[in-house]
C-alpha positions as CSV (number, residue, x, y, z in Angstrom):
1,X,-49.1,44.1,25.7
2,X,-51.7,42.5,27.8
3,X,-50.6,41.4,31.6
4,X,-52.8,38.7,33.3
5,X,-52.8,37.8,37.2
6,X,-54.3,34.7,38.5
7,X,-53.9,34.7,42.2
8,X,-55.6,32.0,44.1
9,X,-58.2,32.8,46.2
10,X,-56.5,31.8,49.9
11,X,-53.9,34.8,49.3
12,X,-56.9,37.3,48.6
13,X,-58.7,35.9,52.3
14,X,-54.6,36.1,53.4
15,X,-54.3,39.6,52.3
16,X,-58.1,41.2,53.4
17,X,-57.0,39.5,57.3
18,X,-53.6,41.3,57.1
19,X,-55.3,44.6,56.3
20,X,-57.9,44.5,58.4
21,X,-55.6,43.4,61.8
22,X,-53.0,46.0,60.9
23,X,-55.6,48.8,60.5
24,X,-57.3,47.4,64.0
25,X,-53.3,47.6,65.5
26,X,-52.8,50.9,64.5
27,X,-55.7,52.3,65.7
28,X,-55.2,50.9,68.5
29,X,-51.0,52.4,68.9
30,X,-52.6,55.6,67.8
31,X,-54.8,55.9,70.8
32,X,-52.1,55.0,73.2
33,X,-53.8,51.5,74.1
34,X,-50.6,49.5,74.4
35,X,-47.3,49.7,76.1
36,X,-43.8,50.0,74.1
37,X,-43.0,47.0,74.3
38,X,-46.6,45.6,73.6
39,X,-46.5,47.5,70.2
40,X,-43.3,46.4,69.2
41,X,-44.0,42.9,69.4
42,X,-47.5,43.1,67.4
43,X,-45.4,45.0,64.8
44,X,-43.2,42.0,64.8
45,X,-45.9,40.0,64.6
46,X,-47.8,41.9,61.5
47,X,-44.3,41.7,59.7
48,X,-43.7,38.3,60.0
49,X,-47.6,37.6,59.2
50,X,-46.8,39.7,56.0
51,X,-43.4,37.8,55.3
52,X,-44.7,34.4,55.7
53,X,-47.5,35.2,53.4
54,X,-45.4,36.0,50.8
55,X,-42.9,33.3,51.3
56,X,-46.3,30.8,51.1
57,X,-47.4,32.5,47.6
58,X,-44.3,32.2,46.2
59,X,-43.5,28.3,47.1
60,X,-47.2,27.3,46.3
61,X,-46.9,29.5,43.1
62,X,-50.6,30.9,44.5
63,X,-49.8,34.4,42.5
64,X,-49.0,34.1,38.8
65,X,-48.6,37.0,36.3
66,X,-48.4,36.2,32.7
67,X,-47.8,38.5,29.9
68,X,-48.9,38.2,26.3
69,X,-47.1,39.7,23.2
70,X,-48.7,41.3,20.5
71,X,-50.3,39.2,17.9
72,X,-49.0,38.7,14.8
73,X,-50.7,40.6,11.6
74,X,-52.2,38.4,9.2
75,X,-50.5,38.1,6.2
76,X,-51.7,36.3,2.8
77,X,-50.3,33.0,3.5
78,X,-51.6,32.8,7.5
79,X,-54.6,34.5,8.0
80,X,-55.2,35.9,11.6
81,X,-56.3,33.3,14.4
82,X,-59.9,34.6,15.4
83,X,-60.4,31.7,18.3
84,X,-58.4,30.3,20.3
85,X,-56.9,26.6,19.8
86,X,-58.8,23.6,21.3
87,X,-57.4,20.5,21.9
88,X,-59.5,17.5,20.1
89,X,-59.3,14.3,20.4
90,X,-61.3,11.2,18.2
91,X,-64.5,9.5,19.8
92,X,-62.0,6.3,20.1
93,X,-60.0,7.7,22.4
94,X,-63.0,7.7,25.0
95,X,-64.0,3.6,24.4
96,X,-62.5,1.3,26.5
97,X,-60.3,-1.5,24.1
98,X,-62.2,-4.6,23.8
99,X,-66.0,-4.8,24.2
100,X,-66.2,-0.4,23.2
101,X,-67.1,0.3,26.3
102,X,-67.4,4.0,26.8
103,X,-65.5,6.3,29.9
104,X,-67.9,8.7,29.8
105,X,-71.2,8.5,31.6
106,X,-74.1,7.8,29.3
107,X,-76.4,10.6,28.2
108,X,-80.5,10.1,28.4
């Protein structure tokens, strides 16, 4: 079984700034730099950075994790797919209906 993520690339820039401002905060409460109620309210802020992260991947679908199932065997009346499918579609479907004018740009 093969599991495939595509995660877009705003939510790995998202998660490298979360990292990077909550190793800079806790330096920073390690070495006493901030009053109680100063860290308190920048781990308030870190969590809700964190939770409205994840609440913007999940409506923008940014993170999506797809698993495959194992292929089929080939038997003898379906031998085993060695590419992938491709859609195709006929040269007519790329000339406009009338004079045959063609969508696509032409090629020198």
């Amino acid at each position: 079984m093969q599991i495939k993520a595509r995660i877009q690339r705003w939510v790995i820039w998202w998660f490298y700034v979360g990292v990077i401002c909550g190793i800079i905060v806790f330096a920073n409460i390690l070495m006493d730099n901030f009053t109680v109620f100063q860290e308190r309210f920048l781990l308030a802020v870190g969590a809700a950075f964190w939770l409205l992260g994840g609440f913007v991947c999940w409506a923008y679908d940014a993170v999506d994790v797809e698993t495959s199932a194992p292929t089929e065997s080939a038997t003898p009346d379906k031998p085993a797919a060695t590419t992938p499918e491709t859609e195709w579609h006929p040269a007519s479907d790329f000339l406009l209906p009338g004079r045959k004018k063609s969508l696509l740009p032409w090629r020198h």
